[in-house]
C-alpha positions in Angstrom: 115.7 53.3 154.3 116.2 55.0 151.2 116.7 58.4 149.9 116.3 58.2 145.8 117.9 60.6 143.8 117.1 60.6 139.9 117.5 61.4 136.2 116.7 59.7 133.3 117.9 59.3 129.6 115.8 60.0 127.1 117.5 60.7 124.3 115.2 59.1 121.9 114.5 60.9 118.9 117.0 63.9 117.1 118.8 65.0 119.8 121.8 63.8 122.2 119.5 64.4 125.6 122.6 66.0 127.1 120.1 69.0 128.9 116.8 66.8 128.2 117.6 64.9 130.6 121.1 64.1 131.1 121.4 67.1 133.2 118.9 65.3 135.7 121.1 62.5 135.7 124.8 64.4 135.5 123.6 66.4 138.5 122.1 63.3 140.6 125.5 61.6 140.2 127.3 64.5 141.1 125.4 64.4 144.6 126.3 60.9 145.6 130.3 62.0 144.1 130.3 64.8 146.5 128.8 63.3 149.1 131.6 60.4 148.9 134.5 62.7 148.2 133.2 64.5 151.4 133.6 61.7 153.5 129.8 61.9 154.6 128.0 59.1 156.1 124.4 59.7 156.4 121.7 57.1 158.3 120.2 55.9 155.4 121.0 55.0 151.8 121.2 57.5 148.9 120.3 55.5 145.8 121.0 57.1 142.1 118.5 55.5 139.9 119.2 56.3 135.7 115.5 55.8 134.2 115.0 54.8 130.9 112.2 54.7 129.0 109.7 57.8 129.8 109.1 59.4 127.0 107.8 55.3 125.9 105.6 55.7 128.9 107.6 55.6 132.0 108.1 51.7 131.9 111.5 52.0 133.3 110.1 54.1 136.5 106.9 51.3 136.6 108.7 48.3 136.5 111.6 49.8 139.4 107.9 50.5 141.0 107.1 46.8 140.9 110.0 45.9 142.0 110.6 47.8 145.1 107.1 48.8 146.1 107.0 46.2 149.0 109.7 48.3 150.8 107.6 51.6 150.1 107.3 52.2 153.9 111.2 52.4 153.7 111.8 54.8 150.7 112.4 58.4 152.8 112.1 61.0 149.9 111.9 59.9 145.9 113.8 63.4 144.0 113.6 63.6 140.2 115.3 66.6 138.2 113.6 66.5 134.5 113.5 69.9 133.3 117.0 71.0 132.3 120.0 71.9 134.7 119.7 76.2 133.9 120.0 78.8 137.0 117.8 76.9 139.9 115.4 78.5 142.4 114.3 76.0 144.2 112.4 72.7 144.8 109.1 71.2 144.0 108.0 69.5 147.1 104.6 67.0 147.3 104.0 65.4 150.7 102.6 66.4 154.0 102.6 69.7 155.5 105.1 68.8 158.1 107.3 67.3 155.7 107.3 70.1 153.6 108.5 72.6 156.8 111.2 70.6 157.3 111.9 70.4 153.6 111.6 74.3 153.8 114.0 74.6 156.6 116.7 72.4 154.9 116.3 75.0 151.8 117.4 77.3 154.3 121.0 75.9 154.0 121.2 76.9 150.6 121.0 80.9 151.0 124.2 81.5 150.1 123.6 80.1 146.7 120.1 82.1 146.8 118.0 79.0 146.1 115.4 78.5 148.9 112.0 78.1 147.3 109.7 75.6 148.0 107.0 75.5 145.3 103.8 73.9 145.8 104.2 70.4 143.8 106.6 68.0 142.3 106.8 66.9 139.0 108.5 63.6 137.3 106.9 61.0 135.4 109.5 58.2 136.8 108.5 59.1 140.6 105.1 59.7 140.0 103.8 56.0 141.2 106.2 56.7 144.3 104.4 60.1 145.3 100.5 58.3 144.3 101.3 55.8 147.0 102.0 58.5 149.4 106.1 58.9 149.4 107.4 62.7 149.2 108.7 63.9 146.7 110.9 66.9 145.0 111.8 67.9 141.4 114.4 70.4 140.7 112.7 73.6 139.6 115.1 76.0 137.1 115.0 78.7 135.0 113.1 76.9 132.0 113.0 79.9 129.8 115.1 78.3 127.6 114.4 74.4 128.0 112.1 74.3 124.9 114.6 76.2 122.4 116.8 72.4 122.8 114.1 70.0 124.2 113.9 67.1 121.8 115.9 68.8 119.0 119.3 68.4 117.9 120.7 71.2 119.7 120.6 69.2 122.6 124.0 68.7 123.2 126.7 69.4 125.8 127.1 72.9 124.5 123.7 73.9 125.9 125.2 72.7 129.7 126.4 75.5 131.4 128.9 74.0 133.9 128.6 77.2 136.9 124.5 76.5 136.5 124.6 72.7 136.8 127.0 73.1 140.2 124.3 75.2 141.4 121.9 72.3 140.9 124.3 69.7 142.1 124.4 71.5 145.1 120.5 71.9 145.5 120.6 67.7 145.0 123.4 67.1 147.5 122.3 69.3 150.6 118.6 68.4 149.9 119.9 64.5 149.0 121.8 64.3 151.8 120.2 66.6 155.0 117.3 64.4 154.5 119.3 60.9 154.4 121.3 61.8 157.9 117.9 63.5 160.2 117.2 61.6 163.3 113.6 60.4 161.5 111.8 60.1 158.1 110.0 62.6 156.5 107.1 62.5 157.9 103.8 61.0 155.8 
């Protein structure tokens, strides 16, 4: 059973990518680092999967699709973080009402960090065929008020990463990442 965690690089035109979206991918390895440095062991897998290719259409995320879909029974949560790594507030959540009261309650953990929202859907081109077929899913959901002064331009570099906001998000993807890959059960569908 596997919990995916993701980013992708799409640094495809002017810029460097670094916020658009290497901060999806910085802060999804940074989960499975902390979760290792921690010592954790949770049930099931957490899996770090680096897209490429979705601003060319997603064919990264389709062909990991074909790929894995036979095991779709077994993939617990699919989490994508594709719209910068600023302040966060919360999570986009798509999947059944049950799973999103648990998902709600495991925000919970994170009120000391005052990041406990749970928005109505979740966005990500790369684990959109995931959430079609019925897995849930989560995107990372930030302050964005700034996202399109660097998005595709070449002002997106490491500069524009604060390093205090992007531990906030790594810590939204680890507890999230990880609460979810130790419960007793999957999500349910």
């Amino acid at each position: 059973q596997v919990v995916l965690v993701s980013g992708h690089l799409d640094s495809w035109d002017v810029g460097q990518g670094a916020m658009d979206d290497g901060g999806g991918a910085f802060i999804s390895w940074e989960a499975l680092s902390l979760i290792k440095d921690l010592g954790l062991h949770p049930k099931r897998t957490l899996r770090l999967v680096l897209w490429t290719g979705e601003e060319q259409g997603g064919v990264g995320a389709e062909q990991y699709y074909q790929l894995h879909k036979e095991n779709i029974s077994n993939f617990d949560i699919v989490m994508e973080s594709d719209e910068g790594t600023f302040k966060p507030s919360g999570l986009g959540f798509a999947g059944s009402a049950e799973a999103r009261d648990i998902v709600k309650e495991i925000m919970t953990l994170l009120q000391p960090i005052n990041v406990t929202d749970v928005y109505d859907t979740a966005d990500g081109t790369d684990i959109a065929y995931w959430m079609r077929d019925g897995v849930p899913g989560a995107s990372l959901h930030d302050d964005i008020n700034k996202y399109f002064w660097f998005h595709h331009s070449q002002g997106d570099t490491m500069t524009v990463q604060d390093p205090n906001q992007m531990n906030l998000c790594a810590a939204v993807w680890t507890v999230v990442s990880y609460v979810i890959a130790d419960m007793e059960d999957m999500l349910p569908r």
